[in-house]
N, C-alpha and C positions, 0 to 999 in steps of 0.2 A: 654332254658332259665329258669331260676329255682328263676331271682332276681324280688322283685315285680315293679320295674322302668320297667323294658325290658318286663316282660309281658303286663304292661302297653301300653309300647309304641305299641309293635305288635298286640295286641287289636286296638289302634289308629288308625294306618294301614288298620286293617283288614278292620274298622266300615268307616275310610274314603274311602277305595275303593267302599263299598256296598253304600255309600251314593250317590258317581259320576256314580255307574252305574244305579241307583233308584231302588234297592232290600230293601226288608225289613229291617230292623232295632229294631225288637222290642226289648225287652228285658232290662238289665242293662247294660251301659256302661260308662266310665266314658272319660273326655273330660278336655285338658289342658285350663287353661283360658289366652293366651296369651299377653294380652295387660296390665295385673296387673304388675306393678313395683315390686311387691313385689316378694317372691318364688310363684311359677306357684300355681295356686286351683283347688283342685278336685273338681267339680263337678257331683251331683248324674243326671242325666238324664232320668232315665229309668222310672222317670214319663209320656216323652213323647214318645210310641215307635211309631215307623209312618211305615206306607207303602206308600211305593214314586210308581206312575204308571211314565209314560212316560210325561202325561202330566204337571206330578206335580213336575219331574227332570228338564221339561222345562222351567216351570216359577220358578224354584231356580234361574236357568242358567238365565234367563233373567231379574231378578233381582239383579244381583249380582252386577252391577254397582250403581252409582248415580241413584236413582230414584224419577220422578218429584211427588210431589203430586197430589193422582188421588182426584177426584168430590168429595165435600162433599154432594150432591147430591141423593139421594137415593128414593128408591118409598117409601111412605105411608104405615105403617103394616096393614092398611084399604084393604082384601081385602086375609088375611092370617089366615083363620077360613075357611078351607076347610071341605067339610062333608064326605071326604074322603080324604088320604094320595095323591091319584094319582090324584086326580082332577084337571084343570086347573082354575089359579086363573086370576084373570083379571091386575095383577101386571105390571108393565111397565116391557117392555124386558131385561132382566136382562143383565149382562154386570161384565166379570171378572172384569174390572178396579173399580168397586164398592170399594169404602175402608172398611174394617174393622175395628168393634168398640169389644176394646180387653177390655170385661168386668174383667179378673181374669191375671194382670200382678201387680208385685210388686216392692217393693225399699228396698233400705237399705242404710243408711248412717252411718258413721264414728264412732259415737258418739252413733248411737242404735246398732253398735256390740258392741263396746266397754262396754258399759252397760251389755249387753244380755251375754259377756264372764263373764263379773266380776261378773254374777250372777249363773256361771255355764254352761254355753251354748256353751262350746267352738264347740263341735259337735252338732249341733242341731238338734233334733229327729234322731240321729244316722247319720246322713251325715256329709261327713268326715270333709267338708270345710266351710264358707260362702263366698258367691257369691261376685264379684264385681258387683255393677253397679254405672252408671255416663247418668244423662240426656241424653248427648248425643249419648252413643253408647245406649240407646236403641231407639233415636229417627232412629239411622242409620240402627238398625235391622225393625224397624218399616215402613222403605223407604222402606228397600228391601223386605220388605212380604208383602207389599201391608195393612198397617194397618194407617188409619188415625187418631183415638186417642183411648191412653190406661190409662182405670181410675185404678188409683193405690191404690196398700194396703200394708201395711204392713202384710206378712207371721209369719208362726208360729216360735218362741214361742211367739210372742204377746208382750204387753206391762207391764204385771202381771207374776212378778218374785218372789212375798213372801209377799211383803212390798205395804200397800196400797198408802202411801202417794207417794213413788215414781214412784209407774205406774200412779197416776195421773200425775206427773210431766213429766214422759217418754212419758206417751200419748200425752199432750198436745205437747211436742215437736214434735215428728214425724207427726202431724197431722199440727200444723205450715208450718213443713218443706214439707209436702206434698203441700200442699197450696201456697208455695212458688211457686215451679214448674210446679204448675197450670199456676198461674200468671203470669210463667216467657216464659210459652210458650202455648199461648192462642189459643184451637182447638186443643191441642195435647195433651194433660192430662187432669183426671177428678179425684178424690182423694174420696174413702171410707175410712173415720175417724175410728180409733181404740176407743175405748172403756178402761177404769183400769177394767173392771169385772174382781171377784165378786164383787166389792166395787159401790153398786148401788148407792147412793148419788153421789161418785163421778164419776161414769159412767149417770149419769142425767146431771149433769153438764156441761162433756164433750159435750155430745148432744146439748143440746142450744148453745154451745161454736163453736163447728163444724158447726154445720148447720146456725146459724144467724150470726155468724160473720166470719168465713172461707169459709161458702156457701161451703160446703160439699157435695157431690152427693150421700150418702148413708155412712152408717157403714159396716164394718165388725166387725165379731164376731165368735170365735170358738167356737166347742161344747161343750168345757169346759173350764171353767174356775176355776182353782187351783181345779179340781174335782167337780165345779158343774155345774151339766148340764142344757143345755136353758128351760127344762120345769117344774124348779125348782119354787117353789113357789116365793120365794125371789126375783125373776130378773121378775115378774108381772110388777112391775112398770115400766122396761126400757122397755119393750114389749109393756105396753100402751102408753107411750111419742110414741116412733118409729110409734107404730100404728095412734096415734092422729097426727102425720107429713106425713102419708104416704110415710114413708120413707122406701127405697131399701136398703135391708139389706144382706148382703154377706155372705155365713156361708164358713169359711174356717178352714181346719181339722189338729190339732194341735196331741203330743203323745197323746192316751186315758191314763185313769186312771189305775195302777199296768202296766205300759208297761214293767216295769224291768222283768216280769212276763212272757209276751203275745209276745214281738215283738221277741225272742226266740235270740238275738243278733244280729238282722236284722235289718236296715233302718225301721224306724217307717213310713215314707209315702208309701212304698210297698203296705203295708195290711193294717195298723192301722190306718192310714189318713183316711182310703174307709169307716171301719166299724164302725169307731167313728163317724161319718157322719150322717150314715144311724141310728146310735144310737141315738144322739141327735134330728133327725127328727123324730123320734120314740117316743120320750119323750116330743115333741113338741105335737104331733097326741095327745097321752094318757092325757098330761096336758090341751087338750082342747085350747090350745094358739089359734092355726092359725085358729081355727072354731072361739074362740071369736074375732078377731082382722084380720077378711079378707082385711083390708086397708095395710096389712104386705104386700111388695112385697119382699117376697125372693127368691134366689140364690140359688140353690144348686150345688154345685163345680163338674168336674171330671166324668161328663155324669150321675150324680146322683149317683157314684160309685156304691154300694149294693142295693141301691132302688129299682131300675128294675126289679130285681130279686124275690126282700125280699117286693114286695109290695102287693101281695095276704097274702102272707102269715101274714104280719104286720096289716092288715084291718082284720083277721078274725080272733087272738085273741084280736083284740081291740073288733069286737064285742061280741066274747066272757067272755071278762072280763068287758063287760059294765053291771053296776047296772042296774036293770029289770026295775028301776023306772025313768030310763035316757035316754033320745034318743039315738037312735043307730048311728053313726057316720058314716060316709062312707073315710075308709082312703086314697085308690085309689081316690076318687071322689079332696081330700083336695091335695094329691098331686100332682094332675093332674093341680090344679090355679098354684103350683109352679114355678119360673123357673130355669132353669139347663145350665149350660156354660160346654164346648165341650174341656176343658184345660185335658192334659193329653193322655191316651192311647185311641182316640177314634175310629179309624178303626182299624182291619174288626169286631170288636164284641161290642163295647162297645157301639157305635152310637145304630146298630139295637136293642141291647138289650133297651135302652134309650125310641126309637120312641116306643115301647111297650105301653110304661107307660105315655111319655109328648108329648103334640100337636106342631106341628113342628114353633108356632107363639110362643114356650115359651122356642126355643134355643137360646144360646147366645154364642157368640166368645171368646174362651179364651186361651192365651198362656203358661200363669202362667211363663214367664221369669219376674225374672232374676235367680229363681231356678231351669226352664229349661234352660242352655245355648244358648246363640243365633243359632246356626246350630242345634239344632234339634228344636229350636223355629219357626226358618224357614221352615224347613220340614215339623212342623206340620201345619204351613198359608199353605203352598203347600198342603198337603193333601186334603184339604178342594175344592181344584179348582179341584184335580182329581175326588174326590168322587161326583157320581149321587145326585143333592138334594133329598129334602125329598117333596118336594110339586114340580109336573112337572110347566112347564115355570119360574121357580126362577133358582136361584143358591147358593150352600150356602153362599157366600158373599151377596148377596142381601137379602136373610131370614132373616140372624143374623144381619144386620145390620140394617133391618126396626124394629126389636124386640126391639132393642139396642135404637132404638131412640123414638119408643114409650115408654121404661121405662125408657129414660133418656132425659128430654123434654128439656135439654141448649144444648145434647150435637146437638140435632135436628136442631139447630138453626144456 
């Protein structure tokens, strides 16, 4: 087969047999979106690659039906400050039927592609398609992986296309409409508000606007915006509003700056999602933000992508290029309050590399659908029920979700 349909399809094939038998999956592959009226969508996937064990082919299979909503129910994160990784914690017995609170899942409506093409977007960061979604298939993917509410965001590119006054107007929409679906289904969605950055006046605005009159559960924010990044002097002030609200703030990882350059004609969330990431938290550490403003509680996406890694090495030339007349900073120590959602490739490497660097009270559940497609969305809530937690007597459903409801106190309720 030489036409790219047919290699498609036997790709399909292939990646569907290896899913029914619970093999590997990692890698790129791509996936038809059946239920669009429209011509079928490519979807990029290979954000989520998963390793399925036995146990985690079983609870696909056993959620494949109708399923009832499990307990909102959950123990206390009182009790999730172990002084070691294997310690036993005094947590109530944990229990797969725990739901999941899916910090890093998104939306897209009619009206913000429509926009986001007419501004150039027809591929977004290099992926071929945009995604369907609809309230209810993902409330139906949500039944079947065992996830009781996903606070929503809008993905990159964001709501800032050139033009300041109409990312205020875009923003204010999708965050309307986010709120909407809040409302329209209460205990099952929770909504991080976009922002127009750069445009700080009217990202101040949006803020009070979200938070006091839509009751917003946090922002999102990418690491750049039109090229400037969060530890820009400029964007002080929406750092100190967020901070004066102690507000949960989402960093999710849009193209970096000269991508035409860097992403070498590749998919920009491959590589360039991870490093622009770790870039902007970078620039957060050196601008001194999150040491002045510890009331931040942020997110870092995708198991902290390059952090792990890059996190010795980022604390020692911060102390290195610290003025002699300036406290020395501890950047490991700053990253360590942060927290990090598990959306993405996170077993067999990306989890252990993770617990490295963050304490197992500052994980968080993340699907990132509706730009993972549902079946590897599922795959990846399964993975989580195969993989060994990270504190003995928990699970990772019970971890991430007492996490989830200490920094998110309505959805506790």
């Amino acid at each position: 087969m030489t036409d790219r349909p047919a290699r498609t399809l036997a790709f399909l094939r292939a990646a569907a047999l290896s899913f029914a038998a619970g093999l590997p999956m990692g890698g790129v592959y791509w996936a038809l979106d059946i239920r669009s009226p429209a011509p079928p969508l490519l979807g990029l996937t290979g954000l989520s690659g998963i390793v399925l064990g036995e146990r985690a082919a079983s609870a696909i299979r056993s959620r494949a039906g109708a399923r009832t909503r499990v307990s909102r129910s959950a123990p206390s994160a009182a009790g999730l400050r172990p002084t070691h990784r294997t310690r036993s914690t005094t947590m109530t017995a944990p229990s797969d039927d725990v739901g999941l609170i899916d910090v890093h899942a998104h939306f897209v409506t009619d009206s913000y592609v429509r926009q986001a093409r007419a501004a150039g977007h027809d591929k977004p960061d290099g992926v071929p398609a945009w995604p369907a979604w609809s309230a209810e298939a993902h409330l139906e993917l949500m039944d079947r992986s065992g996830i009781d509410t996903a606070v929503l965001s809008v993905s990159s590119p964001g709501v800032f296309f050139g033009d300041a006054e109409a990312a205020r107007r875009l923003a204010r929409e999708v965050n309307e409409d986010g709120a909407g679906i809040v409302r329209a289904h209460p205990g099952r969605f929770g909504l991080f508000a976009s922002l127009p950055l750069p445009d700080v006046d009217g990202a101040l605005t949006e803020i009070a606007y979200a938070f006091d009159v839509l009751g917003a559960d946090g922002v999102v924010l990418e690491p750049n915006a039109d090229g400037v990044y969060l530890g820009d002097e400029r964007l002080q002030p929406v750092f100190a509003e967020l901070a004066r609200r102690e507000a949960v703030v989402l960093l999710h990882p849009t193209s970096p700056v000269c991508w035409q350059q860097t992403a070498l004609g590749r998919p920009r969330p491959m590589v360039g999602f991870i490093f622009d990431t770790a870039r902007t938290v970078t620039d957060l550490l050196f601008a001194r933000t999150l040491e002045r403003h510890p009331e931040l509680k942020v997110v870092v996406p995708h198991c902290g992508g390059a952090l792990p890694v890059l996190a010795d090495r980022i604390n020692g030339f911060l102390k290195l290029f610290t003025p002699a007349a300036q406290d020395v900073p501890d950047a490991v120590a700053q990253l360590r309050r942060l927290y990090y959602d598990v959306a993405g490739p996170a077993f067999p490497r990306q989890v252990p590399a993770l617990l490295g660097l963050a304490d197992p009270e500052r994980l968080l559940y993340g699907s990132d659908y509706c730009w993972t497609p549902a079946p590897a969305a599922e795959a990846h809530a399964a993975a989580f029920t195969d993989a060994p937690a990270p504190v003995e007597g928990t699970t990772w459903r019970s971890i991430t979700t007492a996490n989830a409801r200490a920094l998110f106190p309505r959805l506790a309720r």
